[in-house]
C-alpha positions in Angstrom: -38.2 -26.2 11.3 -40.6 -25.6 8.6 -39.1 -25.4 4.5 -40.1 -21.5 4.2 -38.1 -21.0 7.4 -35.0 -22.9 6.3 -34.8 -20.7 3.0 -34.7 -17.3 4.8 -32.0 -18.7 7.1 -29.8 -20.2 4.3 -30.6 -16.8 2.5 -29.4 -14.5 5.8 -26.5 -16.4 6.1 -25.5 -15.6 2.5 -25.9 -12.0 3.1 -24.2 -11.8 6.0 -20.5 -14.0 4.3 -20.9 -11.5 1.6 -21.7 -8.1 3.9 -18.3 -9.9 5.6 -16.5 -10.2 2.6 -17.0 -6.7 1.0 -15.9 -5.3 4.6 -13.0 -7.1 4.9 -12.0 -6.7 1.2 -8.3 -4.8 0.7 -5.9 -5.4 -1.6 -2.5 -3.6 -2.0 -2.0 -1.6 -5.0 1.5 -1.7 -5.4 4.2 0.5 -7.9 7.7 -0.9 -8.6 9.7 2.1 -9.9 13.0 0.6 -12.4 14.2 0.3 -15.9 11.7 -0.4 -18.7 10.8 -4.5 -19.0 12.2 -4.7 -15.4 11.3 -8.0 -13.1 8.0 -6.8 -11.0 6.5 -8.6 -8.0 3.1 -10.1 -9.0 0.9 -7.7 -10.6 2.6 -4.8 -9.3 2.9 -1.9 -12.2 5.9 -0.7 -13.3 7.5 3.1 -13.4 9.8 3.8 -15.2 10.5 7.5 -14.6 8.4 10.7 -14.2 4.6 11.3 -15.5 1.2 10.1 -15.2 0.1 6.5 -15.0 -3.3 5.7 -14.5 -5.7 2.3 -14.5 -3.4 0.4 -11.7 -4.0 -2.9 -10.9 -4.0 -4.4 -7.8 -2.0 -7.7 -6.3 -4.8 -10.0 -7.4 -4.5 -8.5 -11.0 -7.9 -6.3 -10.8 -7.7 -3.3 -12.5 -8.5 -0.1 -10.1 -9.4 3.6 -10.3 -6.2 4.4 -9.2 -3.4 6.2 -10.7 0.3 7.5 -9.9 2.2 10.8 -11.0 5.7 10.9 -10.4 7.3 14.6 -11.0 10.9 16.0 -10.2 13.7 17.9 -12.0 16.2 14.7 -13.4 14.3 11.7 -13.0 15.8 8.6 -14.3 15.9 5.1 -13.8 18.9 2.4 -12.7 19.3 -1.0 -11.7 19.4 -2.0 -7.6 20.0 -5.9 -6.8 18.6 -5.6 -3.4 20.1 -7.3 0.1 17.9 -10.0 0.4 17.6 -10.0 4.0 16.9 -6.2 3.6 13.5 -7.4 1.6 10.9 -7.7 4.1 8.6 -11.1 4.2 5.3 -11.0 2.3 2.3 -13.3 0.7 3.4 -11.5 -2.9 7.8 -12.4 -3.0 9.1 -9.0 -2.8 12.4 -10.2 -4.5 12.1 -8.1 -7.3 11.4 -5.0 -6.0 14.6 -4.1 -7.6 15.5 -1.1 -9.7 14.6 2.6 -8.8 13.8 5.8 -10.1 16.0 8.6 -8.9 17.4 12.1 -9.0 20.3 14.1 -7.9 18.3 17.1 -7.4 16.5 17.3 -4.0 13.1 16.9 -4.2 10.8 13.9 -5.9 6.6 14.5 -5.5 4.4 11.2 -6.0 0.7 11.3 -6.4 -2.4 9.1 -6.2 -5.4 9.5 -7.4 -8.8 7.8 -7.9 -8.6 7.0 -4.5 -12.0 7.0 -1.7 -12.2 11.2 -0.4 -11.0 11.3 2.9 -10.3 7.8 3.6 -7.3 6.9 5.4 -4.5 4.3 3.9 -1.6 2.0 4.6 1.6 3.9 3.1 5.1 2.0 2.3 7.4 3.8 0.8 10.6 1.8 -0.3 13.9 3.5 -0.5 17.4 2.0 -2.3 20.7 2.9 -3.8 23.5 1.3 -5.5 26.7 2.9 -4.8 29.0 0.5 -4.6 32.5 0.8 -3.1 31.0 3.4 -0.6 30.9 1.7 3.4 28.8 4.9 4.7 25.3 5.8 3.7 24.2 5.6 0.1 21.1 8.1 1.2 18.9 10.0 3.2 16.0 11.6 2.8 12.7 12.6 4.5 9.2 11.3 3.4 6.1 13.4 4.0 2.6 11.7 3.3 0.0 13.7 3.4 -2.7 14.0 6.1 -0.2 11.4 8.2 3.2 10.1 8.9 6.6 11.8 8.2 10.1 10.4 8.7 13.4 10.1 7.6 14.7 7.2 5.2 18.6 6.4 5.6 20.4 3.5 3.9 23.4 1.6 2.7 24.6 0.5 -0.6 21.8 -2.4 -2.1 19.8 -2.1 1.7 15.9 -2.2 1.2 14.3 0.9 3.4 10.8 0.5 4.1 9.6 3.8 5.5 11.7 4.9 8.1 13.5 1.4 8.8 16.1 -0.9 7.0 13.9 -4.1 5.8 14.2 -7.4 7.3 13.1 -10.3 5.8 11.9 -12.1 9.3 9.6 -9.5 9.6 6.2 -9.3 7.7 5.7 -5.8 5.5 2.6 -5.4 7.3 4.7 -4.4 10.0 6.2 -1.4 8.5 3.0 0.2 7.4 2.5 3.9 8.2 -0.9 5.6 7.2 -1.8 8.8 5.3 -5.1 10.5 3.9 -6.8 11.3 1.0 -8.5 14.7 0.2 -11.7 15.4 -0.7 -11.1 14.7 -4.3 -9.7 11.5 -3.4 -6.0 12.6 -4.0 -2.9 11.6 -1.4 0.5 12.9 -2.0 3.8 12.1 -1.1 6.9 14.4 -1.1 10.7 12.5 -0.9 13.3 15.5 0.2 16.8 15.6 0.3 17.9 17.5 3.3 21.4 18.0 2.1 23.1 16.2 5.3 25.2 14.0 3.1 28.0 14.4 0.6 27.1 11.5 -1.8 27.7 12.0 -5.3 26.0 15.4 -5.1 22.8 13.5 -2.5 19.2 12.9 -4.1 16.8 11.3 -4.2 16.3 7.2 -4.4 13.2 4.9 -4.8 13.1 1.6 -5.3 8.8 1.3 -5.2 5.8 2.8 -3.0 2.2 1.0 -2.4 -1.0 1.1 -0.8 -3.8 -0.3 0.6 -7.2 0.8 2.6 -6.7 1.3 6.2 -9.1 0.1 9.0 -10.2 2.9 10.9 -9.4 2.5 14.6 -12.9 2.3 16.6 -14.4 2.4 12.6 -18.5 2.0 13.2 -20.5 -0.5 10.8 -21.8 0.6 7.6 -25.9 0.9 7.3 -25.5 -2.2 5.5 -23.3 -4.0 7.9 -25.7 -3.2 10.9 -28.9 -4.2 8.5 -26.9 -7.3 8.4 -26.6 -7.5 12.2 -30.7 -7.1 12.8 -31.5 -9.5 10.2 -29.4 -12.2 11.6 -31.1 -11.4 15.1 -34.2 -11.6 13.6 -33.6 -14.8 12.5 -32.4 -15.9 16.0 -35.9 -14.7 18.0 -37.6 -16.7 14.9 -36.6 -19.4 15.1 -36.6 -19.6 19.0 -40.2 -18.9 18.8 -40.5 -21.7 16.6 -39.1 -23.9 18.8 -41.1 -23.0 21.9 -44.4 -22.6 20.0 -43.9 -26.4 18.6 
């Protein structure tokens, strides 16, 4: 194979790990919601109560376009030491996913924004409560995502809900992911409800954290620069086939 030859190959190749790479890129952007100078898992961003908070960084420690506003009659923030085996497994320790923002009203609204128009995402939404001294239910409450799932979030004193199920940490939080949509201005919200089925301290609503991440689209077709990709390495194949025969 001649030295010209080699190049473009070495060269294709390069393109196509990178093409790979930006495809397969997808971090979670993650929001722990707790007391002010609370514990966080690794760069996720603390909440403290309601408002807007934008620049987010992701779990790698990038900062994003991506913001959160939390609004809500009541908001305020408490302490929750989690269950441990209520805290699902993950590659960032979820251990400190404690604290939450709550409110004994009915009704807390969450909000992102910065996010790609009309792209679909991975949605956890983590509930908790500590109401100790009280063997029943500490909450319940129905989560609505927009442009996707809804379902109802029910747990005991210090138990870690991840969307509509009680954590476990044998299971991987990948698991527990649910998906929702962004509008055409890149915005995706998120409505907590009490329904008013329980008699707890006057009910609410409880949060320990929510996150997100870019969803693969089921039967998703290559970008333009994916398939350009594609032709080049086949290209490259007939080439160098020729080359051989023609020798």
């Amino acid at each position: 194979m001649n030295r010209g030859l080699k190049r473009l190959l070495r060269a294709s190749c390069l393109l196509f790990v990178a093409g790979f790479g930006m495809q397969a890129s997808a971090n979670i952007v993650g929001v722990d919601f707790g007391p002010p100078a609370s514990p966080t898992p690794g760069n996720w961003n603390l909440v403290t109560g309601a408002g807007a908070f934008p620049g987010l960084v992701d779990e790698v420690g990038d900062p994003t376009p991506i913001g959160i506003s939390v609004s809500g009659v009541g908001i305020d923030n408490f302490n929750v030491s989690l269950l441990t085996p209520t805290i699902p497994a993950h590659s960032t320790s979820l251990a400190n996913l404690s604290g939450s923002v709550f409110t004994f009203e009915d009704r807390v609204d969450l909000s992102f924004t910065g996010l790609e128009p009309n792209a679909r995402y991975d949605i956890w939404v983590f509930g908790a409560r500590d109401i100790l001294g009280d063997p029943g239910p500490a909450f319940e409450q129905t989560v609505s995502i927009s442009g996707g799932a809804s379902f109802l979030q029910i747990g005991a004193h210090r138990e870690l809900v991840v969307n509509g199920q009680v954590g476990a940490s044998a299971v991987n939080l990948a698991n527990y992911a649910v998906t929702g949509r962004a509008d055409a201005s890149g915005e995706l919200t998120i409505a907590v409800v009490d329904p008013g089925n329980l008699n707890i301290l006057t009910g609410g609503v409880y949060l320990a954290g929510v996150a997100l991440r870019p969803a693969l689209e089921a039967n998703a077709v290559p970008s333009s620069t994916w398939w350009s990709l594609l032709l080049l390495g086949g290209l490259m194949t007939l080439v160098v086939r020729r080359s051989r025969i023609t020798r």
